[in-house]
C-alpha positions in Angstrom: -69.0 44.5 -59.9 -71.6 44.0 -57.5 -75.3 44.9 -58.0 -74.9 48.3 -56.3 -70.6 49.3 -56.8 -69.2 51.1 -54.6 -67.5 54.4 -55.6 -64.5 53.0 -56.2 -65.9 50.1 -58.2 -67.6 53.1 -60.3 -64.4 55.1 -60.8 -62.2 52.0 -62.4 -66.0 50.9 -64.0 -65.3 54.3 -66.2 -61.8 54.8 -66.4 -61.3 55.6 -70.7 -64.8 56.3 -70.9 -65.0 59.8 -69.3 -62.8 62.9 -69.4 -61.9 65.3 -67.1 -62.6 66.0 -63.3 -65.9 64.6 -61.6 -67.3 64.5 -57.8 -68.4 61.5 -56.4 -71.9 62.2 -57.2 -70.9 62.9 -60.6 -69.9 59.7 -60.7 -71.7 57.5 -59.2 -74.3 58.8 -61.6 -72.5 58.6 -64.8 -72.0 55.1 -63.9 -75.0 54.4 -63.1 -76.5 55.3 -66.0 -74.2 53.5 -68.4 -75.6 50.4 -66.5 -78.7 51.7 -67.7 -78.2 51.6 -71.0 -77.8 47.9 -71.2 -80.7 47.4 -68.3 -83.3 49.2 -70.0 -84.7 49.3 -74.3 -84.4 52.5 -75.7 -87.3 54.7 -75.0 -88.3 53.1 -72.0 -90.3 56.0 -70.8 -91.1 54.1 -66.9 -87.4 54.7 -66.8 -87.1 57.3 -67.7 -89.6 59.2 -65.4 -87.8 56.9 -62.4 -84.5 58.6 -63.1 -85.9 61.8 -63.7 -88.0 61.8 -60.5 -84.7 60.1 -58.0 -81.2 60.2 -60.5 -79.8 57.2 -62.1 -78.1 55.7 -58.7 -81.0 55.9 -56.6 -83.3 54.3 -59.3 -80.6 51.7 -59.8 -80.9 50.9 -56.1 -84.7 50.8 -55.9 -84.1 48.0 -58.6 -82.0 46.3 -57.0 -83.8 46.2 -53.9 -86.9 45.3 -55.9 -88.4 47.8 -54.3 -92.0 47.9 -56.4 -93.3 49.9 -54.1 -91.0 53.4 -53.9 -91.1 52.8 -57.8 -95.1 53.2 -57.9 -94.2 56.0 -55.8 -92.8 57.8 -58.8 -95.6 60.1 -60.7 -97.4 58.2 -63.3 -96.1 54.8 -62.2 -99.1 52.9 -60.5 -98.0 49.3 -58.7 -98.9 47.0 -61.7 -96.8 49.5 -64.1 -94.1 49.4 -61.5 -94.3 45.5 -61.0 -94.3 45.2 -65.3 -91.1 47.6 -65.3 -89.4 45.8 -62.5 -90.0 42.3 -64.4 -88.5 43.9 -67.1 -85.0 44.9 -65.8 -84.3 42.8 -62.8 -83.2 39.8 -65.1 -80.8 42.0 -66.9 -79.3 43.6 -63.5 -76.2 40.7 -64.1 -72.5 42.1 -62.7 -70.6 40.4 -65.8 -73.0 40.9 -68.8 -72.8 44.5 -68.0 -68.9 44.7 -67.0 -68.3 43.3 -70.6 -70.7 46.3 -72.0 -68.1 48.6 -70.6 -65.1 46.6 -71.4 -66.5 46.6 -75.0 -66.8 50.5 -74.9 -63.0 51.0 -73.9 -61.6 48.5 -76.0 -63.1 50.2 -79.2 -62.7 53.7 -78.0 -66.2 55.0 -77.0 -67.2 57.6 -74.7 -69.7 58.1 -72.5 -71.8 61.2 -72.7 -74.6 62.0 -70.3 -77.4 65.2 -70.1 -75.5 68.2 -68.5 -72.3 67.6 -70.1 -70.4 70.0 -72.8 -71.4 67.6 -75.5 -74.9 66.7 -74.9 -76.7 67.2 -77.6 -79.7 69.3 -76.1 -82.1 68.7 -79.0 -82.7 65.4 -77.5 -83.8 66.4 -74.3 -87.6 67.5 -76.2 -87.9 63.8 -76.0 -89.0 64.1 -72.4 -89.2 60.9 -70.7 -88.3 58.8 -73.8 -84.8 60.5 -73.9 -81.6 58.5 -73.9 -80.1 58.2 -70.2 -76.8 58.3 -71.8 -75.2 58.4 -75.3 -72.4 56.3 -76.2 -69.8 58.1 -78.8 -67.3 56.9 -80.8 -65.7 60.3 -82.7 -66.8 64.1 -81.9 -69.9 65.7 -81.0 -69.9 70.0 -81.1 -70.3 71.7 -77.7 -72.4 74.3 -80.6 -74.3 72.4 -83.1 -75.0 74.3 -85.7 -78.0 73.3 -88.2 -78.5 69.6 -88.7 -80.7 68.0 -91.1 -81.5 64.2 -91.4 -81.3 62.2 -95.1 -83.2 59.3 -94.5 -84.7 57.0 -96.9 -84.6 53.3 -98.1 -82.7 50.7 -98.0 -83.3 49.2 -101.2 -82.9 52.6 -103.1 -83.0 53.0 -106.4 -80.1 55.1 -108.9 -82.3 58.4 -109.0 -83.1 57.6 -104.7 -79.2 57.8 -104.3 -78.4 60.5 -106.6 -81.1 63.1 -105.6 -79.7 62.3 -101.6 -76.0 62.5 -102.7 -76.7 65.9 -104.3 -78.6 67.1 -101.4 -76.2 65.8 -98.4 -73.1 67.3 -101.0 -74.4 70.6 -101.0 -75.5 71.0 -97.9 -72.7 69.5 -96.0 -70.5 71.6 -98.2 -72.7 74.6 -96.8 -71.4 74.2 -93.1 -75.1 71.7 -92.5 -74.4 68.6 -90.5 -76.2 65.5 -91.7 -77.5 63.1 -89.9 -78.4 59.2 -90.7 -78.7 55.7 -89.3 -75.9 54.2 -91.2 -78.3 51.8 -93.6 -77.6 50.8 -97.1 -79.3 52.8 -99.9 -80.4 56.5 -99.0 -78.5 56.3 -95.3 -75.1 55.2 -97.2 -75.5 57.5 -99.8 -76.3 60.8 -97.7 -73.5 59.6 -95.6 -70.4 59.4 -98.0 -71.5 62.4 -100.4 -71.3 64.7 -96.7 -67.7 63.5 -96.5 -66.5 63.9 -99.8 -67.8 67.3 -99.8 -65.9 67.8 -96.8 -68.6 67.9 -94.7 -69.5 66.6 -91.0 -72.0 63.7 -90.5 -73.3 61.7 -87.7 -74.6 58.1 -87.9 -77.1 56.7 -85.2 -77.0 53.1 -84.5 -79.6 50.5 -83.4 -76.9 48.7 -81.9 -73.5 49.1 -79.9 -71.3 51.4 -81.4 -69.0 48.4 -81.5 -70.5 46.7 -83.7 -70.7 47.9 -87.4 -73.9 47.6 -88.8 -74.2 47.1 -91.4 -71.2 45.2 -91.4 -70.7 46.3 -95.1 -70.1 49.8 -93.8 -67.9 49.5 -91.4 -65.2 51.5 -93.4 -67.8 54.3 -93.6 -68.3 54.2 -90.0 -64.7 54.6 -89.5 -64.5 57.8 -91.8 -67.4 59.3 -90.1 -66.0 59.1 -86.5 -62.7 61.6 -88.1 -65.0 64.7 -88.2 -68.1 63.4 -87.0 -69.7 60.8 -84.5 -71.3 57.7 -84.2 -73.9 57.0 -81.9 -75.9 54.4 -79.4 -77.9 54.7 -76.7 -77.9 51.3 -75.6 -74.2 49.9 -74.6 -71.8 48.2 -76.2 -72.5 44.4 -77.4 -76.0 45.0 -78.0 -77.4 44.0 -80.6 -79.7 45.5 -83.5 -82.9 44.6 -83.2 -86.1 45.5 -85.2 -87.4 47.3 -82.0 -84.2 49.3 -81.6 -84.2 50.5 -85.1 -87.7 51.9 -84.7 -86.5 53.9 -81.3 -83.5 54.6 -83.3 -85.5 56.9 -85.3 -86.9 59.3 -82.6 -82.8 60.1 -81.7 -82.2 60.8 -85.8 -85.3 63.2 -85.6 -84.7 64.9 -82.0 -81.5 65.7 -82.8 -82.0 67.2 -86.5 -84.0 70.4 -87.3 -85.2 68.9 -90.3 -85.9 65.4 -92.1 -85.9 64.9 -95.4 -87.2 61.5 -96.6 -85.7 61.3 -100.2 -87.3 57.7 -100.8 -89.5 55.2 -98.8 -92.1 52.8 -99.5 -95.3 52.5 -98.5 -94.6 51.5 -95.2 -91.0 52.2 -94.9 -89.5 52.4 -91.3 -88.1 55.6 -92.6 -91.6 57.0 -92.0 -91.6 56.3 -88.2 -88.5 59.1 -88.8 -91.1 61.1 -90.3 -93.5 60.7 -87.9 -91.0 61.2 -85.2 -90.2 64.7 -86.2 -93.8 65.7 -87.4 -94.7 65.0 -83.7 -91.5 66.9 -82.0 -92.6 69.8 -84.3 -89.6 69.4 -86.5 -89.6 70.6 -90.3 -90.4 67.9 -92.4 -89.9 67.2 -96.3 -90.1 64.8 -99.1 -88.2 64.3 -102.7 -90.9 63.5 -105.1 -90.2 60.5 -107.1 -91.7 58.4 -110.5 -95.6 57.7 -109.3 -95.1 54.3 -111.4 -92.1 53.9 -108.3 -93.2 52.2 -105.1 -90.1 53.1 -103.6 -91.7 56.7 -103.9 -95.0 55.7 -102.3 -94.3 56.8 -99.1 -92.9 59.9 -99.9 -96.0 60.9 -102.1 -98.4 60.0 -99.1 -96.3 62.3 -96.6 -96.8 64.9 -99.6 -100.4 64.3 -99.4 -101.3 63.3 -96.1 -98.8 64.7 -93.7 -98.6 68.2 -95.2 -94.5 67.5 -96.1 -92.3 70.2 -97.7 -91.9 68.8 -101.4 -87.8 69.1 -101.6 -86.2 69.4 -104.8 -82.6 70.0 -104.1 -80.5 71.5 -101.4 -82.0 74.7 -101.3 -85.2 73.3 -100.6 -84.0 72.1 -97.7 -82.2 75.6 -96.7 -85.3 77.4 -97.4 -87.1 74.9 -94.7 -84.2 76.0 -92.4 -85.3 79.5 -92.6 -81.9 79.8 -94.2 -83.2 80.8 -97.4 -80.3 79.7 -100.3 -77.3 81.7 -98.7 -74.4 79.5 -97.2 -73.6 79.5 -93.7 -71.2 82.2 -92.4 -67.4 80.8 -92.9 -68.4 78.7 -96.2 -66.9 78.9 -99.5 -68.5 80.8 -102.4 -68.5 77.5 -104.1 -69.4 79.2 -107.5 -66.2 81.5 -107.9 -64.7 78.5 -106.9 -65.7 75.7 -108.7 -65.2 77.8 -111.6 -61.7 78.1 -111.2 -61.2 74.8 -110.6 -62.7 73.3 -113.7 -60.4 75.6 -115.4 -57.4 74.0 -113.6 -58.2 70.4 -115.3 -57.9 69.1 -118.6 -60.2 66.8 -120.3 -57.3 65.1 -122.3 -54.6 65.0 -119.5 -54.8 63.6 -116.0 -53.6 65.8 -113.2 -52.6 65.7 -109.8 -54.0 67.0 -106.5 -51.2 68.9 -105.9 -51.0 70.3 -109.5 -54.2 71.1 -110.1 -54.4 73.4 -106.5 -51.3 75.4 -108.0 -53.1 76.0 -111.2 -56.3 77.3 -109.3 -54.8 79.2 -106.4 -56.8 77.0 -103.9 -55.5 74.6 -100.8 -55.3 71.3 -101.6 -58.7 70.8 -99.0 -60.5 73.0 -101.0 -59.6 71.3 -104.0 -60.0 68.1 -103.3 -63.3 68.9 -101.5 -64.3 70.3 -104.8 -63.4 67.0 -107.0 -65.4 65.0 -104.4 -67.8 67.0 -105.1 -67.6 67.1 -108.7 -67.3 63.5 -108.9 -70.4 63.3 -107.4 -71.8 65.1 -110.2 -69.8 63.5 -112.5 -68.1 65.8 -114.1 -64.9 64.9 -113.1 -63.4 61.1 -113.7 -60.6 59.8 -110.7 -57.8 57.2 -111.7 -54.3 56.5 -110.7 -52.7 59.3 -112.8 -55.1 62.0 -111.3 -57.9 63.8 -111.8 -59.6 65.0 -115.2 -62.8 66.6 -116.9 -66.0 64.6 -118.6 -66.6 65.8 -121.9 -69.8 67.3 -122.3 -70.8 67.8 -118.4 
């Protein structure tokens, strides 16, 4: 690849990373702004306005060309911001570094999505010049998102931290809500797998390449999420996390949620740069009380104080923030009748399987075993190799 491909050099550049048919402006621009994504940092809102103001090919060019000047032509970009920008991306404009970002994407199955396209997740687009130029996907995004809601908290999280965000991510996932995380251990983990076992959809946002799994302890998790959901970068594959990309990270986990709820974080947990993301995008905000001995609560007791949060207390907190009150969504389960009849299909003293225990209830065997994930969670339910059975006394 040369600095500035040609179209054909673009078309093989994005063979297994695009679907369907495209024009050749189409994409020269898609390529173009996958370069982009290992060129630029996250967030980089000088360019950002550049693309916006001449598309991702011609901006390309002008940076190529170092052409400082037609970049300070660009509204808001004066000659020394145009000269600092240029300094910034010229030494990363190298042919092979960035054919390996896309080689990386097809090899582990990720696609590239760009604004306009079915998938784009509009929310982010409130992010104005600090948007992602591209997203790269590995799994599903909707074409209609429905509600979203973001389960953040820390990574050091304590039992009652996990618990209170499994309950909240079951129930609401259950309920037809996506949830949305960055993939951490603790609260991020937690929210994560309690949305699949309740046979929910979650998304995970990723300071790094979606090739890498990151935590590397999660990379199973990752995996799961991409069957129903997606996983997420907006800077290409092979880069790696840094402690500046985890921070922009945030602003993609707030854009593209209606909510965030920060179930624990310390007094100056990264999880309330999330906070403060969607406090200033005009999202709904809320925060799980905690133990005011617990300084893994701190920071959820100062957005209760300072930052006029929602104080959230369970699931229907959250709905309630929604504006949708504590109905489920249209199409979801009326998990009471339901769970009901499957607590009567088990038997404290004798294990049972799947497949039994959906006879005995009159439910599919998704529904049931949505509804022992669910009930595991709670822990009402134990799981072994002969089956399934009740907990005395829950």
């Amino acid at each position: 690849m040369s600095l500035l491909p040609d179209l054909a050099g673009s078309r093989v550049a994005l063979v297994g990373l695009i679907g369907g048919h495209l024009d050749d402006e189409d994409i020269a621009e898609r390529h173009a702004r996958a370069l982009w994504s290992g060129i630029c940092e996250p967030g980089d809102g000088d360019a950002g306005s550049l693309v916006d103001a001449c598309g991702a090919a011609n901006a390309l060019a002008l940076v190529a060309r170092d052409d400082a000047r037609a970049v300070a032509a660009v509204e808001g970009l004066d000659r020394r911001r145009a000269d600092d920008a240029l300094a910034r991306w010229r030494p990363r404009l190298a042919p092979a570094a960035l054919d390996a970002g896309l080689d990386a994407a097809r090899r582990t199955g990720a696609r590239l999505v760009v604004p306009g396209d079915a998938t784009w997740p509009s929310r982010l687009d409130d992010l104005g010049r600090h948007r992602p130029l591209c997203l790269w996907v590995r799994g599903a995004l909707p074409e209609r998102p429905g509600p979203t809601v973001a389960i953040v908290g820390a990574r050091a999280a304590t039992s009652y931290g996990e618990h209170v965000a499994m309950e909240i991510a079951a129930d609401l996932a259950g309920a037809g809500i996506r949830v949305v995380s960055g993939a951490a251990y603790g609260i991020d983990g937690a929210a994560h797998r309690a949305a699949l076992s309740a046979g929910g959809v979650t998304d995970a946002l990723l300071a790094g390449g979606v090739d890498r799994a990151y935590p590397s302890g999660h990379a199973d998790l990752l995996s799961r999420i991409t069957r129903t959901g997606a996983v997420m970068s907006e800077v290409m594959c092979g880069s790696a996390p840094t402690k500046w990309r985890f921070l922009s990270r945030n602003r993609l986990i707030a854009a593209l949620s209606d909510a965030t709820v920060v179930v624990e974080a310390g007094w100056r947990s990264g999880s309330l740069n999330t906070a403060a993301h969607a406090a200033s995008l005009g999202r709904s905000l809320g925060a799980v009380p905690g133990p005011v001995t617990s300084p893994t609560s701190a920071g959820c007791h100062r957005l209760l104080r300072e930052f006029d949060a929602r104080c959230i207390t369970g699931a229907g907190d959250v709905r309630e923030m929604l504006g949708l009150d504590d109905e489920l969504l249209p199409g979801a389960d009326d998990w009471v009748d339901q769970a009901t009849a499957l607590r009567d299909a088990l038997s404290a003293r004798s294990w049972r399987r799947v497949d039994d225990v959906a006879q005995r209830c009159g439910q599919s065997l998704a529904d049931v075993e949505r509804g022992l994930g669910l009930m595991l969670l709670d822990g009402r339910v134990q799981h072994g190799p002969a089956g399934w059975r009740l907990v005395v006394g829950r």
